[in-house]
Each structure stands twice: as C-alpha cells, then as structure tokens.
C-alpha positions, 0 to 999 in steps of 0.5 A: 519496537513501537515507536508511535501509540494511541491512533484513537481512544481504542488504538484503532491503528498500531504502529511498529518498526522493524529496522527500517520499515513501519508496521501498520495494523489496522487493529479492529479485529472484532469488527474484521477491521472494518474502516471508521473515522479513527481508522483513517485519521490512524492511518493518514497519519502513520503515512505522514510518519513514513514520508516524514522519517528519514530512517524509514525506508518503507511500510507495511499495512496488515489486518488484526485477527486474520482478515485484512479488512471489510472495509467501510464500516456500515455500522459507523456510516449509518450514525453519520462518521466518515471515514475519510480524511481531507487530501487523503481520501477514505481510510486516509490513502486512496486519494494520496498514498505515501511517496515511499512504498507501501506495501499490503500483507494479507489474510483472510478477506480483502472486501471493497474499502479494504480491497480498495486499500490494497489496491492503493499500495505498491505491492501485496503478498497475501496468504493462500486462503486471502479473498479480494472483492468489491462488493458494493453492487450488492448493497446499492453501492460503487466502489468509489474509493480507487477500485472501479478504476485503479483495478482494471489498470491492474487487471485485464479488462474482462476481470476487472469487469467480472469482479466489478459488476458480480461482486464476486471475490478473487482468490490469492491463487487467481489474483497472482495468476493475473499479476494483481499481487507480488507473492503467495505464502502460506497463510499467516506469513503474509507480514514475515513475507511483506517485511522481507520485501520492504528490507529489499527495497531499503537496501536501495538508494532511497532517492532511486527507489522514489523516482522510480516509483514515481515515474512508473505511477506517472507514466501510466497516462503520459503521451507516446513519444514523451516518456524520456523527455517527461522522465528526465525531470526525476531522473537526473536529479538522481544522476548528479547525487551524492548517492550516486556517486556513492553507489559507484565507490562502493561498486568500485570498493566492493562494500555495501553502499552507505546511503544518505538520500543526497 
C-alpha cells in the first residue's frame, strides 16, 4: 500500500510499503532511470522516511522498466542541475545511506551513478541478465560518486581495477562470483527476491540489526588490536535492552519475540 506520493511534479520516485519494508522506484523508465535533481531530492528524502519510521524495518531500491539505472543524467547535467543533495551526496545517498538497511534489486543495467547507488546499499540481488559498470572513463569522467573507492573493498584488487579503468560491465554471474552481490534470480524477480530478504532481517531485534550494521561498516578502517574495544561502545547498549531480555523470554517460552527496539 503506498503510504508516500509525489517525490517531483513527474513522480520521479515512488514509494510503497510491503509490511515492514518500503519500496523505492526510481520511476524514469523512459529515460532508463537516469538521476536528476528531483531523483535525489525523491530519494534523500524517502531514506529520511525509512530511518524516521519506527515500523519500518528495511528498504528496497529498484528501476522502472527493466533497467535499474544509467545513472547521472547527462541531458539534465548539461542545462546546469545537480543531482546532488547537501549531507547526502549524488542522487541523496552516496554521501550518508540510511542507518537501516537497504537493499538493491536489480534489472537490467547498473551504469556508473546507478552502480554507484547499488554500491551504497547493504546488499543486492540482481536478475540473471542485470550489468553493473562504470563507465566514466569513457566520457572524460571518474567515478566520483563512492564507486572508485567503495568497489575495490568489494571487489578483489585486480577487478575493481579492471571494471574502473576499461569501463567494461560485469555480469550478474561474475559479480556474484566475486561476492559483489547476495543473490542471482531469474530475471524480473530481483524485487520478490530483495523483499523476501528485507522480511528476514525485520523478523530481527532492530536495535541488533542496526549495531550490526554499524560496526561491520566502521570497522573496515578501525586499528588491529582495537575491534572489541571500539565495538563495545554499540554493542553493549544492546545487551542491557529491553529487547534483549525479550529475545531471551521468547527463547525460553518458545514464541516468536515481540520487539520494541528498546
């Protein structure tokens, strides 16, 4: 059921809920989704949503028409718009994604800001057919938006470079190969698939899940030797919660937990 409109006079981005994770279309399939100003102010602000709404658990970002998306939009870059929203970045989440997770579902292309989105989320499932690419160095270009140093943490070494500097597309199969994406699928189930693992994580203690993520995004630059010092200061608020506790009684009682994200 749609619970938020208009992101733009052309409903650039479209929201829905199924249950507790929120649905984000990027809703420009004539253009192949390509990001313009009203995309990322659409979609900085649907993130703003998620992280706001207590009975929203996760989200899920997919393309209109079959392409995820194209990324920046040349067409609205050469009449002077930026697609870029202050604190969040291009297309309103390269910069600062949501605290909760996100989660990318994709068809078709995945090119350069697009890719670079995907790269901002927590994990992907993407249908057989779907391409992921930068590029930029085609075009007189660098992928500024998080890919030139977010895709070699998720990459090995010698790929990322490969995809960076030949502007060259992965496929699905080779990107889950390599551990770049959770989940391969026939195509056109990427969103059934990618909602299916947004309602695993909210059968979780939302305080757990969002230390979690958290500490396995912080941790990727903290010193050897500091890790459960550094983590202690996440974690153990989650040991004295209410949620905690509850987690042990339903264990005990044999139910399903009932959280509060206390």
């Amino acid at each position: 059921m749609p619970i938020a409109a208009d992101h733009g006079s052309d409903q650039d981005v479209l929201l829905a809920r199924r249950e507790s994770t929120l649905v984000i279309t990027i809703n420009r399939a004539s253009q192949r989704n390509a990001i313009n100003a009203s995309v990322a102010a659409g979609l900085a602000d649907a993130l703003t949503e998620l992280d706001e709404t207590p009975t929203l658990a996760a989200a899920v970002i997919q393309g209109a028409g079959g392409n995820f998306s194209a990324g920046l939009d040349l067409k609205a870059f050469a009449r002077g718009e930026r697609a870029s929203v202050p604190g969040r970045g291009f297309a309103g989440i390269v910069e600062s994604p949501p605290r909760k997770p996100l989660i990318a579902a994709v068809e078709g292309w995945a090119l350069g800001g697009g890719f670079e989105i995907v790269l901002a989320c927590d994990l992907t499932v993407a249908g057989e057919s779907a391409r992921f690419g930068l590029p930029e160095v085609r075009r007189g270009l660098v992928a500024r938006g998080g890919g030139a140093f977010r895709l070699p943490r998720r990459l090995p070494h010698a790929v990322a470079m490969e995809v960076l500097l030949t502007g060259e597309p992965l496929s699905a199969a080779r990107a889950e190969r390599f551990g770049l994406i959770n989940r391969v699928v026939a195509d056109g189930h990427a969103i059934d698939a990618a909602i299916d693992l947004a309602g695993l994580i909210a059968r979780n203690a939302p305080l757990s899940v969002a230390a979690s993520k958290r500490v396995l995004i912080e941790s990727a630059d903290w010193p050897v030797g500091t890790g459960f010092e550094r983590q202690r200061h996440h974690f153990d608020p989650v040991f004295a919660s209410s949620d905690a506790r509850e987690g042990a009684a339903a264990f005990r009682e044999r139910r399903e937990p009932t959280w509060t994200g206390r």
